[in-house]
C-alpha positions as CSV (number, residue, x, y, z in Angstrom):
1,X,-2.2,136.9,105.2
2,X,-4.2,134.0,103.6
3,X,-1.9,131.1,102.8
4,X,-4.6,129.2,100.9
5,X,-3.2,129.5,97.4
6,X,-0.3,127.5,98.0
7,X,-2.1,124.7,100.3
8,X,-4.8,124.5,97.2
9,X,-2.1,124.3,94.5
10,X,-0.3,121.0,96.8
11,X,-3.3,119.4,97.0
12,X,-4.4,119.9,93.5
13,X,-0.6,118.5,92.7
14,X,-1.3,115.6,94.9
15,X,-4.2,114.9,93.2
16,X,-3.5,114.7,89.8
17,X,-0.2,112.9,90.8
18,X,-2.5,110.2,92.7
19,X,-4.8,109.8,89.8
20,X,-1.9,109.2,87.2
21,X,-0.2,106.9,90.0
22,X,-3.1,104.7,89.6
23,X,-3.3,104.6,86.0
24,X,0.4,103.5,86.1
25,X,0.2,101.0,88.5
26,X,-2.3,99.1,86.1
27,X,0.7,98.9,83.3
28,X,3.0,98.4,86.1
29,X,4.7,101.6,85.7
30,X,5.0,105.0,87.6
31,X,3.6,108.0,87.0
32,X,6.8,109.9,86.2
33,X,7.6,106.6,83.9
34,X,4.1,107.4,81.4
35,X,4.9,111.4,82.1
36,X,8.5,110.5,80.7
37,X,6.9,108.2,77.7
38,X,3.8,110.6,77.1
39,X,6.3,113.3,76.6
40,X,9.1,111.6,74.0
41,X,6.2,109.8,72.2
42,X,4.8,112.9,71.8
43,X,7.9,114.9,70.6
44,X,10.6,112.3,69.2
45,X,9.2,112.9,65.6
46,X,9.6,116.4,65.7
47,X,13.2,116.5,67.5
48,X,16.1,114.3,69.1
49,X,15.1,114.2,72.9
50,X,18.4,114.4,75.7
51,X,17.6,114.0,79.2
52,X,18.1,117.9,79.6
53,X,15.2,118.3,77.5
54,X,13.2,115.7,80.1
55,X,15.0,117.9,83.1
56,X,13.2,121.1,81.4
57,X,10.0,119.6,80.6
58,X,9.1,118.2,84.4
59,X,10.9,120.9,86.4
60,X,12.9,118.4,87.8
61,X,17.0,118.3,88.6
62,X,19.3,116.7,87.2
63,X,20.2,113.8,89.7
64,X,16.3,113.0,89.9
65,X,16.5,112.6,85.3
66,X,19.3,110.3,85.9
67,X,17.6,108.1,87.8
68,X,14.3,107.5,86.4
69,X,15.9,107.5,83.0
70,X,18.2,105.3,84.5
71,X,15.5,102.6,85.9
72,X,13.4,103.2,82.8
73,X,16.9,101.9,80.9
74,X,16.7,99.0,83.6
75,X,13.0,97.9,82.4
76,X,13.1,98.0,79.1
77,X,11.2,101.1,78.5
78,X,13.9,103.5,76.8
79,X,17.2,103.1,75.2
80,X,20.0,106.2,75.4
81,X,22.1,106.3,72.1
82,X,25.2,108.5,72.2
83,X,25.2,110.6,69.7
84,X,28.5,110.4,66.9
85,X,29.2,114.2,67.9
86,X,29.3,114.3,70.9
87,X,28.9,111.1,73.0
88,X,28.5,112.7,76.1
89,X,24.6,114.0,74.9
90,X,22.5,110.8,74.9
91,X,19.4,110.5,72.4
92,X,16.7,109.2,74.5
93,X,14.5,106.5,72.5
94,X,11.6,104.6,73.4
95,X,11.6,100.8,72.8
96,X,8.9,98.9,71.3
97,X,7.3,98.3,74.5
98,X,6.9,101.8,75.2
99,X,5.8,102.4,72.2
100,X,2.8,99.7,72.9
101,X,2.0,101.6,76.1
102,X,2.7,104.6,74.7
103,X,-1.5,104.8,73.4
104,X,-2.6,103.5,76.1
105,X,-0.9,106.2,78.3
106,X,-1.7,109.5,75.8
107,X,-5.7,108.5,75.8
108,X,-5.1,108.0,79.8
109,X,-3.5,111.8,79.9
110,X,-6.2,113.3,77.2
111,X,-9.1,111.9,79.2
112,X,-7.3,113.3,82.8
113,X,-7.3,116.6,80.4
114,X,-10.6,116.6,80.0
115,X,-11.8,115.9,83.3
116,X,-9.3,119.1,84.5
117,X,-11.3,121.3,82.3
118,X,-14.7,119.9,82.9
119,X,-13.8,121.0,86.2
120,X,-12.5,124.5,85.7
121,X,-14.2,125.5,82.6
122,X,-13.1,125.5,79.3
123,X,-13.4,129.4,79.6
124,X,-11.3,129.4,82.7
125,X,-8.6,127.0,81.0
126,X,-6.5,129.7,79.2
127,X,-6.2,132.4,82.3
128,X,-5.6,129.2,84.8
129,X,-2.6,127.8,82.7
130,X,-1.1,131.6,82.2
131,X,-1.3,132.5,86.1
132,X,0.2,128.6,87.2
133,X,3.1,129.9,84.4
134,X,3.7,133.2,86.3
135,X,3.8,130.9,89.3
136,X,6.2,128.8,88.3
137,X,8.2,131.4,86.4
138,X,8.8,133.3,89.5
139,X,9.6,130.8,92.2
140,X,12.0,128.5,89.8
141,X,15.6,128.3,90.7
């Protein structure tokens, strides 16, 4: 059986992550810090953001949230306000120096956009994103 698929999907992974590593280290972040801010900056208008929604978004556990929200709290790049409900759910703000970053770090994500489909196609685009869904759809816990 060919194995390819998986070793090209890691090493497509690795590669965007590297790129986007690179970019961050130039604002002296990481890049799960400007994946975190891309994403609230991009959705706080439109709804309260918790760290489950952050969890859901990036696919990633719980434990793993918690501590780059956590550090992210540490450098001054969000604030979590409990909410008058229920204090246990945390509203997850960005602070005015995220918000600074914060256009610096969506042009920096449209343009890596852009080079992905320059790549692959525009035509391409639509059945690529559909098939890395299935992926992920069927080998999530």
């Amino acid at each position: 059986m060919d194995r390819s698929l998986g070793i090209l999907i890691k090493k497509a992974n690795n590669a965007v992550n590297r790129d986007a590593d690179k970019f961050a280290q130039t604002l002296g972040l990481t890049s799960v810090q400007i994946s975190i801010i891309d994403y609230v900056s991009r959705e706080e208008n439109k709804k309260d953001i918790f760290q489950k929604d952050v969890e859901s978004e990036f696919n990633i556990r719980r434990a793993t949230a918690t501590s780059a929200l956590k550090l992210m709290e540490e450098r001054d790049l969000i604030v979590r306000v409990p909410m008058k409900k229920d204090a246990r759910l945390k509203r997850i703000i960005l602070t005015p120096k995220s918000h600074i970053l914060s256009k610096k770090i969506c042009e920096y994500f449209d343009h890596a956009e852009q080079n992905m489909i320059a790549a692959m196609g525009d035509k391409n685009k639509s059945v690529f994103k559909n098939a890395l869904r299935q992926v992920i759809d069927k080998l999530s816990d």
